[in-house]
C-alpha positions in Angstrom: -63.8 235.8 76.2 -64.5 234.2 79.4 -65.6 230.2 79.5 -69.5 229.8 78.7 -72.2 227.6 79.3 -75.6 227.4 78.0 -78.0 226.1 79.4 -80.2 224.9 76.5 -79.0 223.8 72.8 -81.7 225.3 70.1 -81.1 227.1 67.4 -80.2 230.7 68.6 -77.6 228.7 70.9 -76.0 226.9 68.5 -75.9 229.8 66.2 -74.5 232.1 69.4 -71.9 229.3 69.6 -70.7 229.3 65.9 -70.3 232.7 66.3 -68.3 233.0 69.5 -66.2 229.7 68.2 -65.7 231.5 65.0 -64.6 235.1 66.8 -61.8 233.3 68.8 -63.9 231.6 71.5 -61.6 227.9 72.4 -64.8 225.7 72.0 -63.8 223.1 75.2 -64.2 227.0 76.9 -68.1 226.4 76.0 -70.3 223.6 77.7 -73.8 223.4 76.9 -76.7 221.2 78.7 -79.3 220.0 76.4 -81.6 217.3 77.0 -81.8 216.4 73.3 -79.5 214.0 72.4 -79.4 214.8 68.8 -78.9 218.2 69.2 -76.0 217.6 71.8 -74.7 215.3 69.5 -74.5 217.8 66.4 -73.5 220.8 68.8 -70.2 218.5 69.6 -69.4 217.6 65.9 -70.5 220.9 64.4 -67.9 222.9 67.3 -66.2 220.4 69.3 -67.9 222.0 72.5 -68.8 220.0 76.1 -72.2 218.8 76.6 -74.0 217.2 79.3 -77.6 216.1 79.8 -78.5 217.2 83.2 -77.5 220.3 84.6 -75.9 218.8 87.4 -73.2 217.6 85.3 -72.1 221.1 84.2 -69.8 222.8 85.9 -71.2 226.2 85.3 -68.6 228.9 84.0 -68.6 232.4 85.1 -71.5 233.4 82.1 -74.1 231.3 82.0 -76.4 231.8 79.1 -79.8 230.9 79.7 -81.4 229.8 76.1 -84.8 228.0 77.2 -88.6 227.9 76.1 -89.9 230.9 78.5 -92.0 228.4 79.5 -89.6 225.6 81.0 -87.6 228.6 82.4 -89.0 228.4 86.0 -88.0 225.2 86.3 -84.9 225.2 85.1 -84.2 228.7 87.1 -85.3 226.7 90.5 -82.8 223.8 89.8 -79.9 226.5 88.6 -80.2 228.5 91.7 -78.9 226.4 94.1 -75.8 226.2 91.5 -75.1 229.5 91.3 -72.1 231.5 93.1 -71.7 235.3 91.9 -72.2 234.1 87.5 -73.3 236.6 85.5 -76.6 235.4 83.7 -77.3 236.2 80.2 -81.3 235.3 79.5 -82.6 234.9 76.1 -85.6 234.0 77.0 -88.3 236.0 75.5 -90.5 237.8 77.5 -89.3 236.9 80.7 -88.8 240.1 83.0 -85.5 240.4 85.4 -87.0 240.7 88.5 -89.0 237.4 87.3 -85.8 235.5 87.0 -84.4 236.8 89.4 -87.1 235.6 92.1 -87.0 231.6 89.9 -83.0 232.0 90.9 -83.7 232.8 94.6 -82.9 236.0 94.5 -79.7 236.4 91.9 -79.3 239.8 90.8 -76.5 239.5 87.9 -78.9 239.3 85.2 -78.4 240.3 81.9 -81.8 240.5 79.5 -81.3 240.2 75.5 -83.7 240.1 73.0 -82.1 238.4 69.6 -83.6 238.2 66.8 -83.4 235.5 63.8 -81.2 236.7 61.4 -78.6 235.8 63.8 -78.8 232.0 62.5 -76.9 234.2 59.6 -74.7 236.6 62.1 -77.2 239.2 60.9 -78.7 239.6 63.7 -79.5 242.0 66.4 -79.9 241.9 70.1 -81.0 244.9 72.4 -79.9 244.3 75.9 -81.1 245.4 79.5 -78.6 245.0 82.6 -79.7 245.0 86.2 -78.1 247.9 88.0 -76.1 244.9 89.8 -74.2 244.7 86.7 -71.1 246.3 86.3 -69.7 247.7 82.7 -67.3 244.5 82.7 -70.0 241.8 83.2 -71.8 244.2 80.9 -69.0 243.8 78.5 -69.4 240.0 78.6 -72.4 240.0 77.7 -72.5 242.3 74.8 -69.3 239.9 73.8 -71.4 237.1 73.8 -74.5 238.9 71.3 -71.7 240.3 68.9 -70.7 237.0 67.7 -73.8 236.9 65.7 -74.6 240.8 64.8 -75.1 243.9 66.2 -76.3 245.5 70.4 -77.9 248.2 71.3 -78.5 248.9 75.1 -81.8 249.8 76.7 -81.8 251.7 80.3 -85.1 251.0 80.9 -86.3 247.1 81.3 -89.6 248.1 79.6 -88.4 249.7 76.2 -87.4 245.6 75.4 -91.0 245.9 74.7 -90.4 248.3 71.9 -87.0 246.7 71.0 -89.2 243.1 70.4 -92.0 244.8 68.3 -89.4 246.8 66.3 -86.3 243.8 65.7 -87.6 240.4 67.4 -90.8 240.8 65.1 -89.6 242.8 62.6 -87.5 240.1 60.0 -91.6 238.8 59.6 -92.4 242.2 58.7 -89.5 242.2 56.4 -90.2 238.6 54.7 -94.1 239.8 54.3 -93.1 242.7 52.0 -90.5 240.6 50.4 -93.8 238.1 50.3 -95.8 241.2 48.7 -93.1 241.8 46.0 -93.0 239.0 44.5 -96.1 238.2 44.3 -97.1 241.9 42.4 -93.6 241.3 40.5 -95.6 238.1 39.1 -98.6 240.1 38.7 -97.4 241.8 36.4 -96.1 238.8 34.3 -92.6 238.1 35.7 -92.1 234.3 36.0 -91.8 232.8 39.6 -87.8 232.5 40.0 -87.4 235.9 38.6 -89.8 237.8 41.0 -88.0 236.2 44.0 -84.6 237.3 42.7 -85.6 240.7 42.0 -87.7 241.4 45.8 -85.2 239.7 47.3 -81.9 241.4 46.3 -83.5 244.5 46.0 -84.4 244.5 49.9 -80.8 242.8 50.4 -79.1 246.0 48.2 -81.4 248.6 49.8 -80.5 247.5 53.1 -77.1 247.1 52.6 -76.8 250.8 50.9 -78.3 252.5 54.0 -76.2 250.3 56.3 -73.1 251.6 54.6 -74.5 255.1 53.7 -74.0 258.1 56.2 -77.3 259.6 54.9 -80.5 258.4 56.8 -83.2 256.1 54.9 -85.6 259.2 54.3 -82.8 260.8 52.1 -81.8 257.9 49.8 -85.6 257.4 49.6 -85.9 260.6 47.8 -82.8 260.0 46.1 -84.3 257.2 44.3 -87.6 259.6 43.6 -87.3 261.4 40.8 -90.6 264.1 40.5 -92.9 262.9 37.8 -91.1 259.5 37.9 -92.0 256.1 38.5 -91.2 255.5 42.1 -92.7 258.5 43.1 -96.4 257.4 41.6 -95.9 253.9 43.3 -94.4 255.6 46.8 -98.1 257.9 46.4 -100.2 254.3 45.4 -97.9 253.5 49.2 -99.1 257.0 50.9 -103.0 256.8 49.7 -102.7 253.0 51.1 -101.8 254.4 54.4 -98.7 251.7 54.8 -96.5 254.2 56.8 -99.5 254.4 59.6 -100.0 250.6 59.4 -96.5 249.4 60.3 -96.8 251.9 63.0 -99.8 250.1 64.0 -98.2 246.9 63.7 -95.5 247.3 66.1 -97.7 249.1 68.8 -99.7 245.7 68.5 -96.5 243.7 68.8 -95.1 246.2 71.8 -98.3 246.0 73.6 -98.4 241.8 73.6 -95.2 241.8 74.5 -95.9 243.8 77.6 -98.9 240.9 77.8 -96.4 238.1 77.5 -94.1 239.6 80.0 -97.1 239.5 82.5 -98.1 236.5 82.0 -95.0 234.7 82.1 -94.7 236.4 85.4 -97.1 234.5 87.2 -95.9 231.5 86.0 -94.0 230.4 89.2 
């Protein structure tokens, strides 16, 4: 793994960290510029890496890792682009389009677009990525390195399918913790004390999960599996059909794909 630095020290950075320090990474081969004391602070005891303050103290490696607010991005892309000299940059910034961070950087065209999602504060996570077609399959490499340490990648050729890749995995975990929310709840419903509902929604999602990770049949097949005609799971999947959920969390990420298309334009016009 080539030597990183961050540029921002939240909590999807120092989670990326942990993982790259736990895959291998040397950690004095990672600097990271946060303004936050405290959070430089625990970054350096938690992973022994370099911090500085101000980006004019870094000394920029060849992957730079942008891991900002959106919103503080076009000011911190206008300082970092007199800084610059041929780095590939990796942007997890939501929203914020390549040709937009490209223009803040003055014109820098090795950008790298990822789109992480939570669960990689667990190494659960996963990332899609977009590549600018200045990008070659080595700086490509890099940056699929860098997303690993904390889950899965899947690549998109087309900038705009991010969209799709946000409403689907960016948003999605919220979708997932509002069933688990659901379960519970009608697991009390029906008279199961607090602690015992929780356990039940949650390793049941956890196990289901898990099962079609590891299975080499597709979710629609160990759904039916589980549905035995005249059984109980296939009266509650009907109460699930005459509810209309399927069409609803269709819905649901159309809405989230098409406010992510929103966000991206609006962030645009921000500098």
């Amino acid at each position: 793994m080539h030597k990183v630095s961050f540029i921002g020290g939240g909590n999807m950075a120092a989670a990326i960290i942990g993982g790259l320090v736990a895959s291998g990474t040397t950690p004095t081969d990672i600097e990271v510029v946060e303004i936050n004391a405290e959070a430089r602070a625990q970054l350096s005891a938690r992973f022994g890496v370099v911090s500085h303050a101000d980006l004019a103290q870094a000394r920029l490696h060849p992957l730079v890792v942008l891991a900002v607010k959106p919103q503080t991005l076009p000011e911190v892309a206008a300082a970092l682009s007199t800084r610059l000299a041929g780095q590939l940059v990796l942007s997890i910034a939501a929203g914020v389009r390549v040709a937009d961070l490209s223009r803040w950087l003055g014109g820098h065209a090795r950008i790298v677009r990822a789109m992480p999602n939570t669960p990689a504060l667990v190494q659960a996570g996963i990332a899609g990525l977009y590549a600018a077609p200045e990008v070659g399959a080595d700086a490509r490499s890099q940056a699929e390195t860098v997303l690993r340490a904390v889950g899965g990648v899947v690549w998109v050729d087309d900038e705009t399918q991010l969209d799709a890749v946000t409403a689907v995995s960016g948003s999605g975990p919220a979708y997932v913790f509002y069933f688990i929310e659901s379960l519970e709840a009608a697991a009390m419903a029906q008279g199961l004390a607090p602690a015992t509902a929780r356990q039940l929604a949650l390793q049941t999602f956890f196990g289901a999960s898990k099962l079609a990770l590891e299975s080499r049949e597709d979710p629609g097949t160990l759904r039916q599996r589980v549905t035995s005609k005249g059984g109980t799971t296939e009266r509650g999947i009907a109460g699930l059909d005459a509810a209309a959920v399927r069409l609803a969390i269709g819905q649901a990420v159309e809405a989230a794909s098409r406010r992510s298309a929103e966000l991206g334009d609006e962030l645009g016009r921000l500098a």
